[in-house]
Backbone as ProteinMPNN parsed JSONL, in Angstrom:
{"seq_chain_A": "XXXXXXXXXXXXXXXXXXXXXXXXXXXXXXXXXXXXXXXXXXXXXXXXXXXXXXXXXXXXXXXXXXXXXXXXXXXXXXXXXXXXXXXXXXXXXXXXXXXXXXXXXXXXXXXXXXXXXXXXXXXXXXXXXXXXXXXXXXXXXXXXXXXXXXXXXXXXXXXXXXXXXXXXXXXXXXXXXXXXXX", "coords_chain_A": {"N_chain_A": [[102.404, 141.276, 143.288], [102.618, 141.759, 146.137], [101.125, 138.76, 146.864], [102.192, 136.83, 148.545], [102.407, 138.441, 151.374], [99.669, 138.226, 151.465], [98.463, 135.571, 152.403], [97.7, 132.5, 154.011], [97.721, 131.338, 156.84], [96.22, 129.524, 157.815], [94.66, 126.559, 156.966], [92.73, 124.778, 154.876], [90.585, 122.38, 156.752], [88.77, 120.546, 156.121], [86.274, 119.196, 154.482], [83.466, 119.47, 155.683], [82.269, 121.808, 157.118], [81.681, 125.093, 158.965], [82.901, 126.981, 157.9], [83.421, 126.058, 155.041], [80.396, 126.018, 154.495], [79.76, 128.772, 154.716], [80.973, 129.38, 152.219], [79.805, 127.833, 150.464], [77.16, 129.215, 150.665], [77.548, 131.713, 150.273], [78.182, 131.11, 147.112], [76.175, 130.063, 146.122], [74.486, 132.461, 146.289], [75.888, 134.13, 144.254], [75.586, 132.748, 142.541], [72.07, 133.074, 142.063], [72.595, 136.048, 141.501], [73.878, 136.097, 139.503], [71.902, 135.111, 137.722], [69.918, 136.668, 137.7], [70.734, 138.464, 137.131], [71.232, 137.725, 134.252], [68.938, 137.541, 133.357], [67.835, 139.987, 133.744], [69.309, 141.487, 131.58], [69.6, 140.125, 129.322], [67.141, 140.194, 127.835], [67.596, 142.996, 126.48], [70.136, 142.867, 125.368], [69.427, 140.838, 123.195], [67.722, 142.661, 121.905], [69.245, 144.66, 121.076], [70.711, 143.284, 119.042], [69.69, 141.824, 117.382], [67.488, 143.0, 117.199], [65.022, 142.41, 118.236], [62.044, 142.079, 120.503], [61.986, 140.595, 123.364], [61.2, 138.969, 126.403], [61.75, 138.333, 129.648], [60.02, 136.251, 131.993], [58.378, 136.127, 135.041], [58.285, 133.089, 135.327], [60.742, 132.389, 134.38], [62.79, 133.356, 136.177], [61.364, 131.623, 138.894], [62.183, 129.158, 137.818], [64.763, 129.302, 137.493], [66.215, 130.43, 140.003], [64.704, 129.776, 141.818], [65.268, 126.411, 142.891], [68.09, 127.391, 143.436], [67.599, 128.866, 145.679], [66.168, 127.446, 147.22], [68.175, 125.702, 148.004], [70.176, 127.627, 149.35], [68.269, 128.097, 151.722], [68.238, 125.298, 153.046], [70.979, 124.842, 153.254], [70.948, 127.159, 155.322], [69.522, 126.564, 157.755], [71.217, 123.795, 158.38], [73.873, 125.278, 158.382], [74.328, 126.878, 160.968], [73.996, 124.258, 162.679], [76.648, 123.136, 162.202], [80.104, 122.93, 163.2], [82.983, 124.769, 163.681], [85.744, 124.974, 161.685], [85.882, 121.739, 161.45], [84.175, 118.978, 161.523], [82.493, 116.549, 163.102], [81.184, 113.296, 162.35], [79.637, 112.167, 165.01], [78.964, 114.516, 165.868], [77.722, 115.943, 163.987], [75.747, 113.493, 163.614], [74.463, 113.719, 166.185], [73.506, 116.947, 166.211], [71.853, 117.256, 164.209], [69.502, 115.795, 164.15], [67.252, 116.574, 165.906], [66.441, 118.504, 164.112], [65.625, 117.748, 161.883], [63.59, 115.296, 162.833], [61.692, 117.847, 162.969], [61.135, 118.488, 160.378], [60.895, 115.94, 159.191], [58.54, 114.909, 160.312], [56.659, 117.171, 159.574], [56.556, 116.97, 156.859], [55.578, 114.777, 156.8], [52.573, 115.418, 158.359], [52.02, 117.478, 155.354], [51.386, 115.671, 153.971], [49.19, 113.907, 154.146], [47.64, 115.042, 155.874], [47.6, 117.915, 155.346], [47.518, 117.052, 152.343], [49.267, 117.881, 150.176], [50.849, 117.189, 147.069], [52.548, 118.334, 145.294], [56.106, 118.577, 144.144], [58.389, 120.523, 144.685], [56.976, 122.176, 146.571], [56.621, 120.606, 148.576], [59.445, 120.414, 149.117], [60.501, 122.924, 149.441], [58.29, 123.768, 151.722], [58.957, 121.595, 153.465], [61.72, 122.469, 153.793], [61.916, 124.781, 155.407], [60.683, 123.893, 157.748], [62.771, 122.157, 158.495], [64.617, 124.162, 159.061], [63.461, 126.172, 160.771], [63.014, 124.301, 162.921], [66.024, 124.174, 163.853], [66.61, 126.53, 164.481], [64.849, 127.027, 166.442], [66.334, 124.943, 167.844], [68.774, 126.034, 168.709], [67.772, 128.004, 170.019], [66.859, 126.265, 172.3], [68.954, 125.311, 173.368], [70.354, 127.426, 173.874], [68.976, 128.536, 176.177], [68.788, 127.117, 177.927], [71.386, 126.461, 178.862], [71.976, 128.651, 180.012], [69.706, 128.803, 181.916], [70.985, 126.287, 183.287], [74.034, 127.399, 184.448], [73.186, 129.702, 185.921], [70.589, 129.668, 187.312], [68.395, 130.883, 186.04], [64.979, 132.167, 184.938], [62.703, 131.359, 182.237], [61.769, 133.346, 180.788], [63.734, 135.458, 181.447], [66.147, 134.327, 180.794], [66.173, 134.41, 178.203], [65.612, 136.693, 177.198], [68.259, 137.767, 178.091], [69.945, 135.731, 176.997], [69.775, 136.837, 174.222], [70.74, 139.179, 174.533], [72.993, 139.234, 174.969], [74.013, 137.928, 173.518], [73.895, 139.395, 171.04], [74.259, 139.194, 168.058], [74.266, 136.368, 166.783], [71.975, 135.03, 167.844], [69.868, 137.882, 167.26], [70.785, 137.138, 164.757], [69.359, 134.865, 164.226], [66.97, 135.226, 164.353], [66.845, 137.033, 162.0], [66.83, 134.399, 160.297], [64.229, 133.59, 160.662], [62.786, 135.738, 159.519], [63.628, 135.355, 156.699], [62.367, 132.501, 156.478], [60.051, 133.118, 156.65], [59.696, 134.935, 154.524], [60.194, 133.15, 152.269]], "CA_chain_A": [[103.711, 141.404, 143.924], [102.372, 140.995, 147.348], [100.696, 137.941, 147.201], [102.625, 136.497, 149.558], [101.91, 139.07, 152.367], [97.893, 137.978, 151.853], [98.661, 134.526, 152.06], [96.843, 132.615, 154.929], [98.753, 129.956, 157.456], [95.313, 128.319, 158.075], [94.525, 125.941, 155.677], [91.462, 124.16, 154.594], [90.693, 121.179, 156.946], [87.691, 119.364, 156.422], [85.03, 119.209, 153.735], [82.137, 120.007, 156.145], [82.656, 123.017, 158.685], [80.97, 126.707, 159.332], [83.606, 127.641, 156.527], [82.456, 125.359, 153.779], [78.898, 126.165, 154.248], [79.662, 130.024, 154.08], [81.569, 129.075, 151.157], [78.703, 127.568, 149.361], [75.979, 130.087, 150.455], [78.041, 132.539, 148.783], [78.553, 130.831, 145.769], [74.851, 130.152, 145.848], [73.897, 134.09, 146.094], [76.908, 134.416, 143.174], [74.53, 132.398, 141.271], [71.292, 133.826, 142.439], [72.734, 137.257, 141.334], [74.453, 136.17, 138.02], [70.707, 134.488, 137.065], [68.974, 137.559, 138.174], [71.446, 139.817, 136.248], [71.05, 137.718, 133.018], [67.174, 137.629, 133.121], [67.425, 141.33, 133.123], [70.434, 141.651, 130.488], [69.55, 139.241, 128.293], [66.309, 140.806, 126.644], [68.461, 143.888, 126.304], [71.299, 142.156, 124.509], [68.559, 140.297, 122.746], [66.932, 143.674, 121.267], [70.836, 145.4, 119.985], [71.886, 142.715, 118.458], [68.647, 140.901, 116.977], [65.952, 144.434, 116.627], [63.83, 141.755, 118.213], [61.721, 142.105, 122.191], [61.853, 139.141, 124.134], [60.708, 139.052, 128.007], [62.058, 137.284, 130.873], [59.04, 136.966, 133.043], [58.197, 134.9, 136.073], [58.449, 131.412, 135.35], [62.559, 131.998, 133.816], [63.338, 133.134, 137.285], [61.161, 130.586, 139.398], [63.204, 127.397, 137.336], [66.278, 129.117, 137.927], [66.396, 130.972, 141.117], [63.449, 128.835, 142.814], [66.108, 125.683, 143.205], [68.74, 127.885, 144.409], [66.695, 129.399, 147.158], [65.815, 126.344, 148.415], [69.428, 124.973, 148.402], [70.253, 128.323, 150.525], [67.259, 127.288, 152.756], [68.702, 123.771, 153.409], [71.5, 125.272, 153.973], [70.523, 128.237, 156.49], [69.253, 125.409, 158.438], [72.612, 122.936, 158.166], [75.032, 126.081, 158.702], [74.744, 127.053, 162.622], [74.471, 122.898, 163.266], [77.908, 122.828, 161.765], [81.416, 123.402, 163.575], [83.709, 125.429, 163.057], [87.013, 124.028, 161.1], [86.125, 120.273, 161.417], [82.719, 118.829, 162.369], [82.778, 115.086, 163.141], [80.084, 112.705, 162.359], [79.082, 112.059, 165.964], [78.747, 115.644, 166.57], [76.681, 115.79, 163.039], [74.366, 112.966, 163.958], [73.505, 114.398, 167.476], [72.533, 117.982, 165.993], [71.285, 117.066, 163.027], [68.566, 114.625, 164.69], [66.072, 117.316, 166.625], [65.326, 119.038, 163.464], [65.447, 116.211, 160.861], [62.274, 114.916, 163.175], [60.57, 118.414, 162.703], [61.283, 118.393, 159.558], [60.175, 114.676, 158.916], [56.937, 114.992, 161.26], [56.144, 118.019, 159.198], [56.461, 116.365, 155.754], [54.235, 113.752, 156.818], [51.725, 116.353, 158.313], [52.095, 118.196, 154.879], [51.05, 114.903, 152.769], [48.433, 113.182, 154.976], [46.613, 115.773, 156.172], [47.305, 119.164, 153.978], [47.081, 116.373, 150.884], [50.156, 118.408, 149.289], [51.578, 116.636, 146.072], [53.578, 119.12, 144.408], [57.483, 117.974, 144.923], [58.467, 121.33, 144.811], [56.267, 122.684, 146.989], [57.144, 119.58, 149.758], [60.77, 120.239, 149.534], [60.093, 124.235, 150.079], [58.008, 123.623, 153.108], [59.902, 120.648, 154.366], [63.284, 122.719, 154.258], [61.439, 125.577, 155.988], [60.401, 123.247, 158.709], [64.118, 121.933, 158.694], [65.29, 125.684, 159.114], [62.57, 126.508, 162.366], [63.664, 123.225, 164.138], [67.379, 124.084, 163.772], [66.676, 127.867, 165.057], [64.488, 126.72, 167.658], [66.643, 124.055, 169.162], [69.927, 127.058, 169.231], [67.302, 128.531, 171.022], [66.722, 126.116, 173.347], [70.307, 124.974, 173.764], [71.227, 128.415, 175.023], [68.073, 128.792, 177.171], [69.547, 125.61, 179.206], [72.836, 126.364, 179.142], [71.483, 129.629, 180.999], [69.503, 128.253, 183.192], [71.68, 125.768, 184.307], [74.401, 128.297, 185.131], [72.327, 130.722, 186.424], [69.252, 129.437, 187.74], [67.26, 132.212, 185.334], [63.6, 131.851, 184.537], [62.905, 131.258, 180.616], [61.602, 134.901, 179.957], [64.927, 136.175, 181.513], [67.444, 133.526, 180.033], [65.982, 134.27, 176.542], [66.136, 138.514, 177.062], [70.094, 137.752, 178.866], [70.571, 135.478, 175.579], [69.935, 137.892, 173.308], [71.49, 140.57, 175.111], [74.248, 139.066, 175.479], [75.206, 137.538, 172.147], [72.89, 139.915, 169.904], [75.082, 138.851, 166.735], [73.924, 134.54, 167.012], [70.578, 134.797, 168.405], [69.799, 138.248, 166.236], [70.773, 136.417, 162.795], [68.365, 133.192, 163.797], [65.403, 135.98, 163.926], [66.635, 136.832, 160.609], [66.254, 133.278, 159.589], [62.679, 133.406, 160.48], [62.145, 136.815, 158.818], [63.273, 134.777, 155.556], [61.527, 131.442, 156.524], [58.453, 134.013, 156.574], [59.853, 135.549, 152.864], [60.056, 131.543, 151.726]], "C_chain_A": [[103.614, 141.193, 145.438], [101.562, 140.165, 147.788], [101.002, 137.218, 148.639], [102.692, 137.07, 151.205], [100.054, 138.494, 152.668], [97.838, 136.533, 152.09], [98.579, 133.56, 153.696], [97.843, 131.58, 155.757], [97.808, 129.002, 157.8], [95.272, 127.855, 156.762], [93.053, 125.003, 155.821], [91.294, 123.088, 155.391], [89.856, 120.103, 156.749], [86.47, 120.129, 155.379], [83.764, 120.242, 154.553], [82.402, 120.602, 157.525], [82.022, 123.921, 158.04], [82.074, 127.205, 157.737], [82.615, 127.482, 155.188], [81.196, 125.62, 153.821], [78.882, 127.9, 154.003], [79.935, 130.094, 152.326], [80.915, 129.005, 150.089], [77.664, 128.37, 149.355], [76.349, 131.101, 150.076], [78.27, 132.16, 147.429], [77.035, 130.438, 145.232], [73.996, 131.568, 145.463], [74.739, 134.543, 145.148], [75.805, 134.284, 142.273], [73.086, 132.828, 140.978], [71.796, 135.486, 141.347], [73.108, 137.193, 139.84], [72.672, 135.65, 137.274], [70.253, 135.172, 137.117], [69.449, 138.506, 137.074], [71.137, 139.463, 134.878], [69.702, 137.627, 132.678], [66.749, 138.743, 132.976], [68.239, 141.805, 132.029], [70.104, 140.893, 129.322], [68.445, 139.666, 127.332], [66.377, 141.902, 125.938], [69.175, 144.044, 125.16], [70.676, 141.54, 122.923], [68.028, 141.422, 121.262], [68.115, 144.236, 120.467], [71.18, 144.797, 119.526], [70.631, 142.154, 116.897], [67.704, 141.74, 116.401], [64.814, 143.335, 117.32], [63.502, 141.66, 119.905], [61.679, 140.553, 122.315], [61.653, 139.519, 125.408], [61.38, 138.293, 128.703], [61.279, 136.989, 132.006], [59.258, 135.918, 133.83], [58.601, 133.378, 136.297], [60.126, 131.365, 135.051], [63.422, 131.978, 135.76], [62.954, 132.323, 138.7], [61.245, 129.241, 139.122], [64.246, 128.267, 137.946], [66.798, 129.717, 139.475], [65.765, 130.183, 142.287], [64.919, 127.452, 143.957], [67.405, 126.3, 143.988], [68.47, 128.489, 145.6], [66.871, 128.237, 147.812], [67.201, 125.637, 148.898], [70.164, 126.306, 149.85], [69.007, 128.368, 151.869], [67.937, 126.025, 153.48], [69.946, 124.551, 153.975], [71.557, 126.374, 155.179], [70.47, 126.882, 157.421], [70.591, 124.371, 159.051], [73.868, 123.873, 158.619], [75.318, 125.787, 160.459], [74.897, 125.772, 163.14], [76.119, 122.322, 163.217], [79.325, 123.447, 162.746], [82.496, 124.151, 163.007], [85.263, 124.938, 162.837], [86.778, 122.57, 160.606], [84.932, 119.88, 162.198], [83.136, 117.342, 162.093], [81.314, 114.175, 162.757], [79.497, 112.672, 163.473], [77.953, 113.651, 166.336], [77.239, 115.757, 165.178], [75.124, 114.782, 163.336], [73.761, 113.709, 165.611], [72.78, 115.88, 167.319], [71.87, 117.881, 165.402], [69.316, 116.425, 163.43], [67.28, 115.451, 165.131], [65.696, 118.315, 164.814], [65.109, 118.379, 162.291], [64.013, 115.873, 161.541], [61.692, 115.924, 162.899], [60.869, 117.699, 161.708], [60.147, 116.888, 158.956], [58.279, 114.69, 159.153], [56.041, 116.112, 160.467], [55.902, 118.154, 157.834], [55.152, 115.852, 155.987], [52.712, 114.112, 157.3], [50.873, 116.993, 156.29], [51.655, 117.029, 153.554], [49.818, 114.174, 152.966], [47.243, 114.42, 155.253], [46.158, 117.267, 155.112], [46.88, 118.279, 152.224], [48.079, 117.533, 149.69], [50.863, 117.504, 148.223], [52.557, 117.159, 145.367], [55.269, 119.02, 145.003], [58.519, 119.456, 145.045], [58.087, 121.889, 145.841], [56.632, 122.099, 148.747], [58.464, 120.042, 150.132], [60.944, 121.395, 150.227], [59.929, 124.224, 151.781], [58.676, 122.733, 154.229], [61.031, 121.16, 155.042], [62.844, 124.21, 155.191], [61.116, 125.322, 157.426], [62.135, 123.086, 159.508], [64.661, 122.9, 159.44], [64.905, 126.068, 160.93], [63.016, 125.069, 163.385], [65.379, 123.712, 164.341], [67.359, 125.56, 164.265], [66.083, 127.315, 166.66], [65.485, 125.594, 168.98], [68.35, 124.813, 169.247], [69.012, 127.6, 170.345], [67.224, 127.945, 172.549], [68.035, 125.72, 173.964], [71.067, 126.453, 174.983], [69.912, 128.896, 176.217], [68.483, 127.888, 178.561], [70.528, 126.001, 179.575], [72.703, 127.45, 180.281], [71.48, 129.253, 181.85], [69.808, 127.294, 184.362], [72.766, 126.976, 184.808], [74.142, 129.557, 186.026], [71.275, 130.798, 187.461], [67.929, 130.48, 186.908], [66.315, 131.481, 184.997], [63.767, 131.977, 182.72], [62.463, 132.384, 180.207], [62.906, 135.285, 180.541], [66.147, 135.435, 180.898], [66.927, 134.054, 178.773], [66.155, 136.105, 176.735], [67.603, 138.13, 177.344], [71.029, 137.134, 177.591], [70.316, 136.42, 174.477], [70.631, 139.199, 173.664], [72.742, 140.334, 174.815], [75.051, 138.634, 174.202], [74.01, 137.86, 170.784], [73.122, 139.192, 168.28], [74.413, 137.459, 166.236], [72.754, 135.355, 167.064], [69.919, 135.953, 167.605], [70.155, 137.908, 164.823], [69.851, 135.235, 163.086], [66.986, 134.138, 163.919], [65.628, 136.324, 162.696], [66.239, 135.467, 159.79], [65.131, 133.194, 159.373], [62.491, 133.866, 159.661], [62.487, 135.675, 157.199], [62.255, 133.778, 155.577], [59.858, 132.103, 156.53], [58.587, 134.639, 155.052], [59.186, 134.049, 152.434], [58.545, 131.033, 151.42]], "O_chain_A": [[104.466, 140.498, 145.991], [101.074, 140.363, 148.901], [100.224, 137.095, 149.585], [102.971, 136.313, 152.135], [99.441, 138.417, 153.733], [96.669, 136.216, 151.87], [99.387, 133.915, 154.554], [98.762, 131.064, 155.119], [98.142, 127.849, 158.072], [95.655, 128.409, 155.732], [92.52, 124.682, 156.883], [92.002, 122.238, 154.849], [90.092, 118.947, 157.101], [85.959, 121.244, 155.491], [83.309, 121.326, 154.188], [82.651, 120.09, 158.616], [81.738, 123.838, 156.845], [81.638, 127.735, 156.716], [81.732, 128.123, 154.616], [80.734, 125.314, 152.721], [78.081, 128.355, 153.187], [79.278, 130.683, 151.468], [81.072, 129.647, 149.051], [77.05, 128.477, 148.293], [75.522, 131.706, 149.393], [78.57, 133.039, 146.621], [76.763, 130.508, 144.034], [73.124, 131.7, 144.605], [74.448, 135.725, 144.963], [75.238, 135.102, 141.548], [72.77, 132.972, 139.797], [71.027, 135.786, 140.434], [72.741, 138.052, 139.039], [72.484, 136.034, 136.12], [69.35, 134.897, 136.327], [68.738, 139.158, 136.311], [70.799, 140.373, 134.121], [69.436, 137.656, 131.476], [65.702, 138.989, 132.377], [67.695, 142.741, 131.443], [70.539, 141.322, 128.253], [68.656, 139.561, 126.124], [65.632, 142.112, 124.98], [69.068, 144.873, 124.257], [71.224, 141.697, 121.832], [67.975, 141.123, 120.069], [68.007, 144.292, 119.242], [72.295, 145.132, 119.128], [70.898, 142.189, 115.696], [67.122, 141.464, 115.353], [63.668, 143.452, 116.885], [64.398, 141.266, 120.651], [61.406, 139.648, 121.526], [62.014, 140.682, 125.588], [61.653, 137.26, 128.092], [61.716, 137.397, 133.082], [60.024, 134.982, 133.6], [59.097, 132.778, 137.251], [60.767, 130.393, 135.452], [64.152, 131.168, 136.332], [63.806, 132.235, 139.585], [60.713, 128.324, 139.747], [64.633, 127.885, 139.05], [67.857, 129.295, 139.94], [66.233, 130.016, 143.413], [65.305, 127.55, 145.122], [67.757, 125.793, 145.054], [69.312, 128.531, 146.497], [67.592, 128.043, 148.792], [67.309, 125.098, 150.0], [70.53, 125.959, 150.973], [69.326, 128.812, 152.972], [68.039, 126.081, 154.705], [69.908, 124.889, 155.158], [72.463, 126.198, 155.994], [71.508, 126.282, 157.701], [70.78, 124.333, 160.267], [74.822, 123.329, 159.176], [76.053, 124.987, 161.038], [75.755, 125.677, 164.018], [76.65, 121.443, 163.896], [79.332, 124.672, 162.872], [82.801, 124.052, 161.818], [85.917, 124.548, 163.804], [87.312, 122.156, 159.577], [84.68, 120.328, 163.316], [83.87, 116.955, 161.184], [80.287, 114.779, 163.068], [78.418, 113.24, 163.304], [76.82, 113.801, 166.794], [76.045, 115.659, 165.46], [73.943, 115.127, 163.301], [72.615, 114.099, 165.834], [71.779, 116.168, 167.975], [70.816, 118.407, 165.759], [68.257, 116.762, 162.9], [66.209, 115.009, 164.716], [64.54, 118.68, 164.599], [64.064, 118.698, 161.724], [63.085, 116.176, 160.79], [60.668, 115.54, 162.333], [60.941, 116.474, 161.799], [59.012, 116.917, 158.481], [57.281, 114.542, 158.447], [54.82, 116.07, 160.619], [55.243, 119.098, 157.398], [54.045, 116.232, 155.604], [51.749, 113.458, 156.901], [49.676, 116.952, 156.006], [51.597, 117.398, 152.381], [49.296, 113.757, 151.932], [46.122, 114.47, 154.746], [45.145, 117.594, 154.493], [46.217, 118.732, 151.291], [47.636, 117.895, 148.6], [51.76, 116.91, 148.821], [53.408, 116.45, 144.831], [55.573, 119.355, 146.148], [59.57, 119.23, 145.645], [59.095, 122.342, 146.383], [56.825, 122.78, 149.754], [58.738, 120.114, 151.33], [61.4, 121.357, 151.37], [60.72, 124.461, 152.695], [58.878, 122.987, 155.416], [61.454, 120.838, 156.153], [63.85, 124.692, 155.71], [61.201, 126.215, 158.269], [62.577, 123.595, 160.538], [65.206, 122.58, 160.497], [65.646, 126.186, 161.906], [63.287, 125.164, 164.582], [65.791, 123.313, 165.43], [68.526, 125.847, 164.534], [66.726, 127.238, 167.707], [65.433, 125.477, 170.204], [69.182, 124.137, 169.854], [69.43, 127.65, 171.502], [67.388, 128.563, 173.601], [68.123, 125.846, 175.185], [71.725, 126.54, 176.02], [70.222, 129.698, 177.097], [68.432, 128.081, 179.776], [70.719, 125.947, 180.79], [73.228, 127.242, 181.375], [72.395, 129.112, 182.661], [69.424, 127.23, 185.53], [72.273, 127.627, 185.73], [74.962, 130.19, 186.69], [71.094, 131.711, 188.267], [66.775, 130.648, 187.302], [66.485, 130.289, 184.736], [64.682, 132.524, 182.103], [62.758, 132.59, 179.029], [63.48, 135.621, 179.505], [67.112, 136.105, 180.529], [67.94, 134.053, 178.074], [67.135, 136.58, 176.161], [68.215, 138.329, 176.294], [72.125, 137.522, 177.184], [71.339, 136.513, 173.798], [70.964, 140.084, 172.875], [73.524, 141.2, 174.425], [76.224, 138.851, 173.9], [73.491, 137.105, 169.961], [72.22, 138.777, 167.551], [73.979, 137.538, 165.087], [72.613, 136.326, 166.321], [69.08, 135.394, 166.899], [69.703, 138.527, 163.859], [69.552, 134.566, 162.097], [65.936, 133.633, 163.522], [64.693, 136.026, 161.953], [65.479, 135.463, 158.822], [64.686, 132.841, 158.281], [62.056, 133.217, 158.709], [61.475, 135.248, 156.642], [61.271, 133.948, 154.857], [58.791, 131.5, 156.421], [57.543, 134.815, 154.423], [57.982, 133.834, 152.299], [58.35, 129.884, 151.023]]}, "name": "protein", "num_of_chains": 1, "seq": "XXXXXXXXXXXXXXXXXXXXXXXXXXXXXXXXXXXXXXXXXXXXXXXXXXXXXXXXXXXXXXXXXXXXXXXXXXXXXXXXXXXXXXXXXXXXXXXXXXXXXXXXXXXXXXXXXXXXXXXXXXXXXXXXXXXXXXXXXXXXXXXXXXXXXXXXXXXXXXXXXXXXXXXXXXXXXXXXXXXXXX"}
C-alpha cells in the first residue's frame, strides 16, 4: 500500500557505474551464500528423506564458490575505477590502463619465470595482481592530489589521506586484507 512512498526519482542510467558493480557483488555474495547454505543443507535433506549420509566436502565448494570468488576479486579491483552513475569509455580506458599493466606484467612473470600452468591458479593470481595495482594507484592518485595542493611530504600526505577520508582509503586496506585471504 505504500509502494509508492519508497519509490525512487533516480533511475538507472548506465550499464557500467559504482551502482552496477555493487549490484553484482551483491548478487555474487547472494550466490556465494545460497552455495554455501546448500552444501551444508543438502546432506541433511539428503539423510530425512533418503536414510542415506552423503558429504559435501572440499572440492563441491572449491567448483562452486572458487569461480565466484574470483569474479568478486575482478570485481573489487574494477569497482573503485568505476564512476559513479555513468562512467564513459575514455574515463574507463585511462583508469583501467595502470593496473591492466600490473596485472599483465605479473601474468607474464607468473608463466615465464614461476612456470605456473594451472588456468585457475593464473586467473586467481592475475586478478589479485589486478586488485593491488588498482588499490595502489587510488593510493597514489590521492598522494598527488595532496601534494600538489599542499606541498606535503609522502609520509604526511598518506597519514592526512587516511585521516581524512578513513571510509575510501580504510576499505582499500581491506582489499589487501582479502587479496592476502585470496
Amino acid at each position: 500500500t505504500r509502494a509508492k512512498d519508497i519509490d525512487s526519482t533516480q533511475r538507472f542510467d548506465f550499464a557500467v557505474s559504482k551502482e552496477s558493480g555493487f549490484l553484482v557483488n551483491n548478487l555474487l555474495f547472494v550466490g556465494i551464500a545460497f552455495a554455501t547454505f546448500w552444501g551444508t543443507v543438502f546432506p541433511l535433506l539428503t539423510e530425512v528423506y533418503n536414510g542415506s549420509k552423503i558429504t559435501v566436502g572440499a572440492p563441491f565448494y572449491e567448483k562452486v564458490n572458487g569461480p565466484l570468488f574470483l569474479a568478486i576479486l575482478v570485481l573489487m579491483g574494477v569497482g573503485p575505477l568505476l564512476a559513479w552513475r555513468r562512467t564513459t569509455w575514455s574515463v574507463i580506458k585511462r583508469n583501467f590502463r595502470p593496473p591492466l599493466i600490473v596485472a599483465a606484467l605479473w601474468l607474464i612473470f607468473l608463466i615465464t619465470v614461476l612456470r605456473i600452468t594451472n588456468a585457475w591458479s593464473l586467473a586467481g593470481l592475475t586478478a589479485i595482481a589486478f586488485v593491488f595495482g588498482t588499490v595502489a594507484l587510488e593510493y597514489y592518485r590521492g598522494i598527488r592530489a595532496r601534494q600538489w595542493r599542499s606541498g606535503e611530504t609522502i609520509p604526511v600526505a598518506i597519514s592526512n589521506l587516511v585521516a581524512h577520508n578513513r571510509r575510501r582509503y580504510g576499505g582499500y586496506i581491506v582489499h589487501i586484507g582479502i587479496l592476502l585471504v585470496a
